[in-house]
Each structure stands twice: as structure tokens, then as C-alpha cells.
C-alpha positions as a LaTeX table, in Angstrom:
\begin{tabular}{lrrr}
\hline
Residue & $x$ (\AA) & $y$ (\AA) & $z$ (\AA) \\
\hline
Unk1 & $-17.93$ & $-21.36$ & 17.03 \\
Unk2 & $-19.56$ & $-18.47$ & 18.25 \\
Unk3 & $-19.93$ & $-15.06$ & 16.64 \\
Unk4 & $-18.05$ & $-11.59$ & 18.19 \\
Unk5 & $-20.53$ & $-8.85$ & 18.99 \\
Unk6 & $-19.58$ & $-5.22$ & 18.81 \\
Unk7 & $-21.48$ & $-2.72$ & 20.89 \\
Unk8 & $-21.16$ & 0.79 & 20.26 \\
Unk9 & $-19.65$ & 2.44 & 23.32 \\
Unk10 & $-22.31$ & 5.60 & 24.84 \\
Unk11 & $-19.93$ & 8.53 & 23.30 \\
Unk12 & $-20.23$ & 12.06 & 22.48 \\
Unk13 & $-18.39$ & 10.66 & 19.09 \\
Unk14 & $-20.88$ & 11.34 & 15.96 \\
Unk15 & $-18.89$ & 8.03 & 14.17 \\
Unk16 & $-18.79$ & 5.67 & 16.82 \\
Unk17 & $-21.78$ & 3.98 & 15.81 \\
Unk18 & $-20.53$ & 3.85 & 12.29 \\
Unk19 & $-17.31$ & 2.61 & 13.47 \\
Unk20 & $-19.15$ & $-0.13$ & 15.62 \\
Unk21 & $-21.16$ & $-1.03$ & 12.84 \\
Unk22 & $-18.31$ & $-1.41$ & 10.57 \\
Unk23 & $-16.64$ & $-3.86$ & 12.76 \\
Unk24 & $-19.48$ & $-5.86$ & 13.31 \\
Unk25 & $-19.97$ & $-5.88$ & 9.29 \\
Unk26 & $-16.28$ & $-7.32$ & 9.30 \\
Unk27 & $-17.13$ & $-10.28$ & 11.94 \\
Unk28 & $-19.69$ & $-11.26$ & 9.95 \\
Unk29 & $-17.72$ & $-10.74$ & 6.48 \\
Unk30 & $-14.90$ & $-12.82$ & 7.99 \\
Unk31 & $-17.13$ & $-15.76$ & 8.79 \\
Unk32 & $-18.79$ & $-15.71$ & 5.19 \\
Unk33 & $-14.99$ & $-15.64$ & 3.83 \\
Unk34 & $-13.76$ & $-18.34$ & 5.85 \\
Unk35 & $-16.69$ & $-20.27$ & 4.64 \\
Unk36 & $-15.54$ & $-19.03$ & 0.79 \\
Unk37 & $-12.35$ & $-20.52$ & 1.11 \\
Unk38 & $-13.89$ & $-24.25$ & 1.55 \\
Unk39 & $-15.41$ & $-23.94$ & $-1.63$ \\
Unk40 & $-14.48$ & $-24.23$ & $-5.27$ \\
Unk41 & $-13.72$ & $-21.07$ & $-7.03$ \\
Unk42 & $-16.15$ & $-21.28$ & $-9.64$ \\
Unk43 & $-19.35$ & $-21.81$ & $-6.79$ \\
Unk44 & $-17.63$ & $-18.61$ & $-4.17$ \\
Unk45 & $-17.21$ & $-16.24$ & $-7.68$ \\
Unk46 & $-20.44$ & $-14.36$ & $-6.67$ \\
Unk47 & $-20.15$ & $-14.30$ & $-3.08$ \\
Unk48 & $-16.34$ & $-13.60$ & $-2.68$ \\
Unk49 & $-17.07$ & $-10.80$ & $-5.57$ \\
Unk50 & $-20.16$ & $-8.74$ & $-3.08$ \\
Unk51 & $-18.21$ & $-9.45$ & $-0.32$ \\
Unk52 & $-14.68$ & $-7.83$ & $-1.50$ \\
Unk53 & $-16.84$ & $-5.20$ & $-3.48$ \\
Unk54 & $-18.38$ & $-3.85$ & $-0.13$ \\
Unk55 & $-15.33$ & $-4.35$ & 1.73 \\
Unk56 & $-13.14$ & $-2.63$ & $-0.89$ \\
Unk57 & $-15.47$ & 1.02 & $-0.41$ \\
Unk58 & $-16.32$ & 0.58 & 3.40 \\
Unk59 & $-12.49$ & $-0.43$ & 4.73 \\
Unk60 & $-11.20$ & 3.06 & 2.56 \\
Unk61 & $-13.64$ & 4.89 & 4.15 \\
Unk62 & $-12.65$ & 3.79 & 8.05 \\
Unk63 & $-9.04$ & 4.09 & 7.05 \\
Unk64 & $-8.19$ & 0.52 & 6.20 \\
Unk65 & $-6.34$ & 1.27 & 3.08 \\
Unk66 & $-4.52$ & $-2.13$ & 2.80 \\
Unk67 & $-7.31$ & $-4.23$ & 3.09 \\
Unk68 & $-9.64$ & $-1.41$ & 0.77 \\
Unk69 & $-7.05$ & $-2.08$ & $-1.92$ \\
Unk70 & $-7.01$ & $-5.89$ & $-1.74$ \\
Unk71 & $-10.80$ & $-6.13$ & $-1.92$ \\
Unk72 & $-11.15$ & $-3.82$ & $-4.61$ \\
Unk73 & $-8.04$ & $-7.12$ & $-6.53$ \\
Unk74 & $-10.00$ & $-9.01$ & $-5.61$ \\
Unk75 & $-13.52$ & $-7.43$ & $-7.12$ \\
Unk76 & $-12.12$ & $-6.28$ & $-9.94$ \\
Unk77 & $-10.31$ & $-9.86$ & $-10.84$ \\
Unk78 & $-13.90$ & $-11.00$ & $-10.48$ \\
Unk79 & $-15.58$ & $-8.70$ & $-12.70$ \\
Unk80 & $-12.97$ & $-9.50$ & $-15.36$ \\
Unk81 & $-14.11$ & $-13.57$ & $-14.56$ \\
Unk82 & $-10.71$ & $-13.94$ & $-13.46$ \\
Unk83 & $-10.92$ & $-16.46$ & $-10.51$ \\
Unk84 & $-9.28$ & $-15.70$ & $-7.13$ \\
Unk85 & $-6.40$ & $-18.07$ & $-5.67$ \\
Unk86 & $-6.47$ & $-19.64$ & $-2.45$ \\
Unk87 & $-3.77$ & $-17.30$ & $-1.32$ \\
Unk88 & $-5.16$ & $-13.84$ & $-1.92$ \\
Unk89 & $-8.59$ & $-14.87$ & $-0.42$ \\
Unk90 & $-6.16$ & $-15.91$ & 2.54 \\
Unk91 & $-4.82$ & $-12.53$ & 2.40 \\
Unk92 & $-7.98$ & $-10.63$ & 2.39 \\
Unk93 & $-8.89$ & $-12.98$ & 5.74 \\
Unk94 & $-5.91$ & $-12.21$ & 7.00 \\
Unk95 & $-6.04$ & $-9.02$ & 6.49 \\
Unk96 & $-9.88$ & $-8.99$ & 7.95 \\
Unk97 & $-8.92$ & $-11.10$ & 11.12 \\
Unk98 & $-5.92$ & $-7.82$ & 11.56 \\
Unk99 & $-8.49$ & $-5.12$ & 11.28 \\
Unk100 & $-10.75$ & $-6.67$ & 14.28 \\
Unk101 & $-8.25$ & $-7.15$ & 16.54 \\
Unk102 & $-6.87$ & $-3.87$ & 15.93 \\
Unk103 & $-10.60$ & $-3.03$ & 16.89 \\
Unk104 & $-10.68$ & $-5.07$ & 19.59 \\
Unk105 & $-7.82$ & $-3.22$ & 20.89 \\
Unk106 & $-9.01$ & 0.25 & 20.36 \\
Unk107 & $-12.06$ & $-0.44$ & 22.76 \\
Unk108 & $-10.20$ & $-1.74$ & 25.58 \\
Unk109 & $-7.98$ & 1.12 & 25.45 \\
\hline
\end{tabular}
């Protein structure tokens, strides 16, 4: 498997490198959740918890309220030691796998 690579595009756009950064912070997030969901909830508690926590402030923040409001569940479920289903941490990759393509998208238009 090989990992996707987001350059920023030269721009006269202050947030484009923000923006490029974000998506490459959501390849790599993706990859790490993927590898979550192979494991049993009690060993991914820690890891799925940083991982939804940054997600939850950094996807509000590039408008990605959906997926903002499923990683902050998902952190907050954690903080309470409340372990996270197969299903939502499908949802939040789902939801991940959306927000790239959509990104993907964006730069070939």
C-alpha cells in the first residue's frame, strides 16, 4: 500500500498550505485508523482517543463539521472510558476516506 502525498499548490492563497497540510494530516490519520480497527478496543483506547481528539478541533476548523462532530463522540466516549464500536470507528473512516476525496477533487478542479 502506498501512502497519498499532498503538495501545496504555488498560490497567492494565505491557507493553502494549511489546507494542504490538513489533508496530508488526514492520509496519515486514515492509515493509523484503519490500523485501529484491527485491534481490540481496550489496546486502540489511547490511540483512537489522540487521533479523534485532533481530528475533532482541526476538521471544524477546515469546515468539516460532520466528521469534527464524530471525532469529538468519539473523544469524549473515550474520556468517559466508554469504548468505541466497530461501527462508529467505521464511520469516522468513512467519513475520513470522504473528506480526501473531496480534496482530491478540489485540486484537480
Amino acid at each position: 500500500m502506498f501512502a497519498l502525498r499532498f503538495w501545496p499548490v504555488m498560490s497567492d492563497d494565505p491557507l493553502a498550505r494549511l489546507r494542504a497540510r490538513f489533508r496530508q494530516r488526514c492520509v496519515e490519520d486514515l492509515a493509523t485508523l484503519r490500523t485501529l480497527l484491527d485491534q481490540d478496543s481496550s489496546v486502540r483506547q489511547e490511540p483512537l482517543r489522540m487521533v479523534a481528539h485532533g481530528l475533532s478541533g482541526i476538521a471544524g476548523s477546515f469546515g468539516h463539521a460532520s466528521l469534527s462532530a464524530l471525532a469529538g463522540e468519539i473523544d469524549y466516549d473515550l474520556t468517559q472510558n466508554r469504548p468505541v464500536d466497530d461501527e462508529k470507528l467505521s464511520e469516522l473512516v468513512t467519513g475520513l476516506e470522504l473528506t480526501i476525496r473531496e480534496a482530491q477533487d478540489s485540486d484537480k478542479a
